[in-house]
Backbone bond lengths (Angstrom), bond angles and torsions (degrees), N, CA, C in turn:
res aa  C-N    CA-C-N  psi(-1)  N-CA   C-N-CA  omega(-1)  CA-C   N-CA-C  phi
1 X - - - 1.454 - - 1.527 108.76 -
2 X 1.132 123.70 138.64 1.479 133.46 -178.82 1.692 114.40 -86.06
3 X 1.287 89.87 130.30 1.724 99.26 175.67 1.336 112.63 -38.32
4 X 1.883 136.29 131.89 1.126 132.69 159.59 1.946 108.88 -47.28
5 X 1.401 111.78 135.20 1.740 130.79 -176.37 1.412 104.00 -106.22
6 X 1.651 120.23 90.91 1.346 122.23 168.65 0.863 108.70 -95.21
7 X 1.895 111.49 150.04 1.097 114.50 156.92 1.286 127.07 -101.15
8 X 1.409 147.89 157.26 1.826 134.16 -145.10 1.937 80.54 -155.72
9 X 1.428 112.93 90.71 1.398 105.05 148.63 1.407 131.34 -133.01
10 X 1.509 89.69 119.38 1.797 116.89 -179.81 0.967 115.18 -162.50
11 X 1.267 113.41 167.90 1.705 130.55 -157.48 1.509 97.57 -95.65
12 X 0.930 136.16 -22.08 1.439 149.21 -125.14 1.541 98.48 -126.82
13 X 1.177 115.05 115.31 1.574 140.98 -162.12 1.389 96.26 -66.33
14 X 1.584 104.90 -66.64 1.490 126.02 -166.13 1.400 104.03 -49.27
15 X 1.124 124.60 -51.89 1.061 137.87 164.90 1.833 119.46 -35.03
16 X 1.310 111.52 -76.22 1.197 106.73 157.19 1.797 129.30 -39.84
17 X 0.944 91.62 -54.48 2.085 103.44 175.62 1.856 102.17 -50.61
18 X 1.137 104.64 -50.49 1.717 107.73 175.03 1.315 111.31 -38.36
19 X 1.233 118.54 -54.54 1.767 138.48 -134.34 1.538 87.11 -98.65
20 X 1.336 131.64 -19.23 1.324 129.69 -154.14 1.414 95.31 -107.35
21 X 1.482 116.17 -59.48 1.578 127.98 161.94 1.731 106.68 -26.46
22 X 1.557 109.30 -62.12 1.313 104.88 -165.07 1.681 124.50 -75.19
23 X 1.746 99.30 -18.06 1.351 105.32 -171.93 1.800 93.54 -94.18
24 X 1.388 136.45 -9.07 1.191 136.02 168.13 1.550 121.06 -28.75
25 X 1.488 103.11 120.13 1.379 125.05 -179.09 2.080 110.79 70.30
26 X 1.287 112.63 21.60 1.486 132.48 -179.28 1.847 79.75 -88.78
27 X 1.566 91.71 174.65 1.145 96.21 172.63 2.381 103.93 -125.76
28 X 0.840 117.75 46.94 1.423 168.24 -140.53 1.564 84.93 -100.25
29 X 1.549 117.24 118.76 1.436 125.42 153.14 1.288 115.60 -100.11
30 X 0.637 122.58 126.14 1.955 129.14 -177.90 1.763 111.36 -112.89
31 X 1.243 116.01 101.94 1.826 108.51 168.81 1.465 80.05 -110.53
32 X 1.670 98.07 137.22 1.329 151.31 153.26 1.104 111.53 -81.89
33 X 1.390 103.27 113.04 1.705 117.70 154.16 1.642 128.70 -118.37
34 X 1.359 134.96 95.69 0.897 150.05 -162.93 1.525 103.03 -80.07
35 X 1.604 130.91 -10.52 1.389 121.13 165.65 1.571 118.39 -150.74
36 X 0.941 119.84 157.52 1.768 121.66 -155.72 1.772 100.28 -41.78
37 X 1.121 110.03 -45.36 1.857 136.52 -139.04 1.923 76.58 -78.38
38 X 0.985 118.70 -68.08 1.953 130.59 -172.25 1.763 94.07 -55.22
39 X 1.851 123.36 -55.76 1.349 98.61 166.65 1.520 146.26 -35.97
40 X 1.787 89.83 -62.89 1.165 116.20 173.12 1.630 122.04 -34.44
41 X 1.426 102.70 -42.83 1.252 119.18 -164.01 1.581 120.27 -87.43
42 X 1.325 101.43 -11.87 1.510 118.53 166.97 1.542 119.44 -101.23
43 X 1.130 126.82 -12.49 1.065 150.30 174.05 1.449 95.19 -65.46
44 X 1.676 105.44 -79.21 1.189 113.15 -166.69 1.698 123.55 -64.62
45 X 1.725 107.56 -4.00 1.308 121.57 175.76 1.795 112.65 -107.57
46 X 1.143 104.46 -9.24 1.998 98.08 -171.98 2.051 100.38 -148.52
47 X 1.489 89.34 13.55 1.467 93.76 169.10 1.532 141.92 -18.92
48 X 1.493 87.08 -64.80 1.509 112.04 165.36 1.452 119.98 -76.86
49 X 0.914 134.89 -13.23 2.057 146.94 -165.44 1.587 84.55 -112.87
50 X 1.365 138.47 -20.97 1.971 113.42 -164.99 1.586 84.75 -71.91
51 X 1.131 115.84 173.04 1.465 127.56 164.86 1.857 98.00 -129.39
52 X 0.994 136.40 -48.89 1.136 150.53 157.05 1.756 128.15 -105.63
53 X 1.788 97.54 130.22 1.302 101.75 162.23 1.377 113.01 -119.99
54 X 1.401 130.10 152.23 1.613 152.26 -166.95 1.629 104.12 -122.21
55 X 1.081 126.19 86.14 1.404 128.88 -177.69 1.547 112.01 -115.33
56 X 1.598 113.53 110.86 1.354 143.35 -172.45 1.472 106.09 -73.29
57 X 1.724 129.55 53.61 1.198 114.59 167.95 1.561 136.08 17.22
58 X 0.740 130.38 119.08 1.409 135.44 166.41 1.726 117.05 -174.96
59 X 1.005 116.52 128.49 1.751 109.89 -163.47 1.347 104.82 -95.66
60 X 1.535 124.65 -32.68 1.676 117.89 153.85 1.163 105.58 -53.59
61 X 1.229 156.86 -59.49 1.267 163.27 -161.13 1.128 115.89 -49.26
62 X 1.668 117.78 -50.07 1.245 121.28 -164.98 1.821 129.49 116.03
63 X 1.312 86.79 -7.98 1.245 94.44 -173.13 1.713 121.68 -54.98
64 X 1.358 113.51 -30.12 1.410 135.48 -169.18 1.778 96.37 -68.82
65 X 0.898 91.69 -47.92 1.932 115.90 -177.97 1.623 94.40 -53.80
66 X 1.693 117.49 -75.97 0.904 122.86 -176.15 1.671 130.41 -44.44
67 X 1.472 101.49 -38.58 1.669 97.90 156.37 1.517 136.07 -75.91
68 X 1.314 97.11 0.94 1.894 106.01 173.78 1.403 90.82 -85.92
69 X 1.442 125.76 -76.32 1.604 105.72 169.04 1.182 138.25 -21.95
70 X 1.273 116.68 -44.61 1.868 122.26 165.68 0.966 125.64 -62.64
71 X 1.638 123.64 -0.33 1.356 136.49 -132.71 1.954 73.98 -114.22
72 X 0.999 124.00 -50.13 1.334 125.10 176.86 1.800 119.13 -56.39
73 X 1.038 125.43 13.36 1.614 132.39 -164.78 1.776 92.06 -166.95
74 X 1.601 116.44 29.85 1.392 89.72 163.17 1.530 140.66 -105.81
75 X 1.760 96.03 27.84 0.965 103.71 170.20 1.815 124.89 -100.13
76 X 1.615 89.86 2.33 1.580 102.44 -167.46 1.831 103.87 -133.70
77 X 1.273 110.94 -11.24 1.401 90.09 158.78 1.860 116.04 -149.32
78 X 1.109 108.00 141.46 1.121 148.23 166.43 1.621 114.59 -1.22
79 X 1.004 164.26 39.21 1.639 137.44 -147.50 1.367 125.70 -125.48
80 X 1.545 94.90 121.87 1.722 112.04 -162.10 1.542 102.77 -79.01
81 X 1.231 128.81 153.92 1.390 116.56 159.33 1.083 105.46 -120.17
């Protein structure tokens, strides 16, 4: 069985450190994207393989953006806000 493929985008450290704490000793891939352009770009490369995305609100950020993109995989992955 293949490791669950999250995606984790936010600016916000703490945030990341949480997600890492909680997914500890999982067998859990996590790509980090700290800006729309690094989301975007994984999205558009492991689209189909995320099983879950984790998207840290922020409307400067991109985040709003980033769920219209997800909007294409929402029958196959996961997305927390």
């Amino acid at each position: 069985m293949k490791p669950p493929l999250i995606l984790l985008f936010t600016a916000d450290a703490d945030v990341q450190q949480r997600l890492e704490e909680a997914l500890h000793g999982s067998s859990a891939i996590v790509l980090v994207a700290r800006n729309l352009r690094d989301a975007l770009e994984i999205i558009l490369a492991k689209g189909r393989a995320l099983d879950c995305a984790i998207v840290d609100i922020d409307q400067e950020f991109g985040g709003i953006t980033l769920l219209g993109a997800l909007g294409a995989y929402r029958d196959r992955v996961s997305v927390i806000v």
